[in-house]
N, C-alpha and C positions, 0 to 999 in steps of 0.2 A: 731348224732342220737344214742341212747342208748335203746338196745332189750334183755327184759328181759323175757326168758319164762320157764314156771314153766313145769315141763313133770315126769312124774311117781315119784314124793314126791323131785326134784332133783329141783333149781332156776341155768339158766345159764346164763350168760351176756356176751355181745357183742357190743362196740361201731364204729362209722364208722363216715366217715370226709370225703364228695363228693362223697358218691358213694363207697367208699374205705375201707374195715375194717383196725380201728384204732386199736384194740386189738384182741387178741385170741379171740375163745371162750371159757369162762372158767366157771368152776362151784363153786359158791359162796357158797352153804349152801341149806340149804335143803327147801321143800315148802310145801305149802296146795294147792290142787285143780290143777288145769291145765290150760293155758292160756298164753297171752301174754300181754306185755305192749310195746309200744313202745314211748319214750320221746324224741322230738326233736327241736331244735332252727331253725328259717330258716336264711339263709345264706343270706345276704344283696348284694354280688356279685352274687345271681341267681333270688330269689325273688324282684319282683318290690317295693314288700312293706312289712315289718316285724312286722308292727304292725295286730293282729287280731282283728278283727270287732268280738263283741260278737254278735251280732245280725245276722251277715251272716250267722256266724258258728249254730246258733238257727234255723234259717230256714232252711240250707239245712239240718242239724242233723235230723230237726222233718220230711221235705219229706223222708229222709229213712225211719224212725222209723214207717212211715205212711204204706208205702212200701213194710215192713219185720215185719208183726203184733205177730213174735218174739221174736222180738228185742228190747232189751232196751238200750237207751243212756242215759246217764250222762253230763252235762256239769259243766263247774266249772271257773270262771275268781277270780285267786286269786292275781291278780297284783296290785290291788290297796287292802290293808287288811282293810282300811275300808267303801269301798264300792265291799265286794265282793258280787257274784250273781253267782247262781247256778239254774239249771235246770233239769230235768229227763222226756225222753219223753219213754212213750212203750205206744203202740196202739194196745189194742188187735182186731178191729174189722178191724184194716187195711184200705184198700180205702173205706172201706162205712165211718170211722172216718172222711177220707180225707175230701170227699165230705161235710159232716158237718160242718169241719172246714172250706171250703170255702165258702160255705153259710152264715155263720155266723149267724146275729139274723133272716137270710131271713127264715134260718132254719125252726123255728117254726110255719110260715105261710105255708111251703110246703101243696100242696092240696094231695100230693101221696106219696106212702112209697121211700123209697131207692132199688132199683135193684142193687144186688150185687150178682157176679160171679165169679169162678175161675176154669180155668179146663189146666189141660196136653193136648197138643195137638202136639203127635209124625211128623206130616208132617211139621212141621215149628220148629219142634225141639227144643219146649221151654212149656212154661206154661201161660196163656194170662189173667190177674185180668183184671176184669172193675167194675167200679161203677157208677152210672149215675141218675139223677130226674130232675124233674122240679119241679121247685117253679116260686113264682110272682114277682123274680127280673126279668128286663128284660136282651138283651142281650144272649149273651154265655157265658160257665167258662169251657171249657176244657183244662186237663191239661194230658202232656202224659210222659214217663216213660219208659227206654229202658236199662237193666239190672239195674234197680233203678237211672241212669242218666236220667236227663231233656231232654227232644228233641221239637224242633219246628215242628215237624209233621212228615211225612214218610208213611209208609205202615200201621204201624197199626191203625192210625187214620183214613186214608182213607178207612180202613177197618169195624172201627167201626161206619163210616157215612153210610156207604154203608150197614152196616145190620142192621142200626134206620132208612136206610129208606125202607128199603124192608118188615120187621116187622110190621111197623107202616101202609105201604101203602097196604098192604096184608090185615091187619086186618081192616081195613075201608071199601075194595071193600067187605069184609064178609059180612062186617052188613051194606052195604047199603048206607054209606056216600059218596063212590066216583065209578061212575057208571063202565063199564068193560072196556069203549074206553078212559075213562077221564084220563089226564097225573097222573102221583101220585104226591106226595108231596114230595117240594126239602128240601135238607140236609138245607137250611139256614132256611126254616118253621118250620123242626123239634128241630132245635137247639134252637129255642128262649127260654129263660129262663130255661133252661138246663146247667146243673151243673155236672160233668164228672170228672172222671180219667180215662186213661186206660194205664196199663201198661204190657209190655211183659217183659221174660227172656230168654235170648235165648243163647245156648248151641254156636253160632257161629252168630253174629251181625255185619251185615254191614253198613258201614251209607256215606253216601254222603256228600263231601264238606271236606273242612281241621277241622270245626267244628266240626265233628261227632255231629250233631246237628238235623242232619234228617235221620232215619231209613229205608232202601233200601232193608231189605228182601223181593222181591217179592211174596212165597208163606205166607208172614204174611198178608197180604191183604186177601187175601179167609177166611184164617183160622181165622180169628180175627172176618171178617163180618157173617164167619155160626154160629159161636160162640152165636155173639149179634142176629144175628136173632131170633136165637133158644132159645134163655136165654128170650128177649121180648116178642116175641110170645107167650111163656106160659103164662109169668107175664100178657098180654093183657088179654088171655081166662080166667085165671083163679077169675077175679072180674072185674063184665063187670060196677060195679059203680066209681072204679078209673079208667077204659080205660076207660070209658066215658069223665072223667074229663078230660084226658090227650088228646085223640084225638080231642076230642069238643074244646078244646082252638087249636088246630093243625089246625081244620076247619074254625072255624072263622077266624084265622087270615091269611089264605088262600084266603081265599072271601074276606077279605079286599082291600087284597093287588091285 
């Protein structure tokens, strides 16, 4: 591996072989700007496999860049010169992009806007994005997010069902739809044709299993579900012609079933 980083007008370099620095670190020559590079081959005695997928590297690169509405990535395969192929992902609107791109053409049929949020939230010691609609695929698409790793579920998903349905089931007893004794409506009603990301960032992330694959902060569950309640509830009050749209397909397909 070869680390080059640029720092007050100065370019330093530093190679390393396992884990080990293979040279000093020494300074080469002067620079523009500030940053770093880092170029590395992978080791065929550690990696299972040393060729890269350009297309793996495209998908996970665009969930960060989705992620971090910051940030810009670059990609570049120049191993074959004349079939190369290059890419650039920056997303400035973040998980409301996300959700778009996984709707895809269902996109443009959506009946309601996009709900999109993001707040600091000191008790769980982090910051909690979501983004979330329905359209007239069927199904679910939730996808979740735990310092911009993928996770198969944990607290803050749990958290984010638990305040779509307390939102959604609050604002029906308002107006009438579901009487004071009547059960409310379950997370798999509310989820049909729902289209989601939710992602946290947390200053201290625990996760369960050897996959760190499922998110185990306990108080991210409260803080995720007041979050979405409070973020929904407004979005409900505030134009009762799309909460109509959105709870009225919630109701029927409640009565159906």
């Amino acid at each position: 591996m070869r680390a080059e980083v640029r720092r007050e007008e100065v370019l330093w370099v530093q190679e390393y072989a396992r884990g080990v620095a293979a040279t000093p670190l020494t300074e080469v020559g002067t620079a523009t700007g500030s940053g770093t590079t880092i170029a590395f081959w992978p080791d065929a005695d550690i990696f299972g496999a040393t060729e890269f997928s350009f297309d793996g590297l495209e998908e996970r690169f665009r969930e960060v860049a989705f992620l971090n509405q910051s940030l810009e990535i670059s990609l570049t395969d120049l191993r074959r010169p004349d079939e190369s192929r290059s890419v650039r992902l920056r997303f400035p609107g973040g998980t409301r992009d996300f959700v778009d791109f996984l709707d895809g053409h269902a996109a443009a049929s959506t009946p309601v806007d996009t709900i999109a949020f993001e707040c600091e939230d000191p008790p769980m010691g982090g910051v909690v994005e979501v983004a979330f609609r329905w359209c007239s695929c069927p199904g679910e698409r939730v996808q979740s997010f735990a310092n911009s790793r993928p996770t198969v579920g944990g607290t803050h998903t749990v958290g984010f069902r638990d305040g779509m349905t307390a939102a959604v089931t609050a604002y029906a007893r308002e107006q009438g739809l579901l009487t004071p004794t009547a059960p409310g409506f379950g997370a798999e009603r509310i989820g049909e044709g729902l289209t989601a990301v939710v992602s946290v960032k947390l200053d201290r992330p625990e996760f369960e299993g050897s996959t760190r694959g499922v998110l185990g902060n306990s108080e991210v569950r409260d803080c995720v579900g007041q979050a979405v309640r409070d973020h929904l509830g407004r979005w409900l009050k505030e134009d009762q012609d799309r909460a109509a749209a959105v709870i009225g397909r919630i109701v029927q397909g409640a009565r159906r079933d």
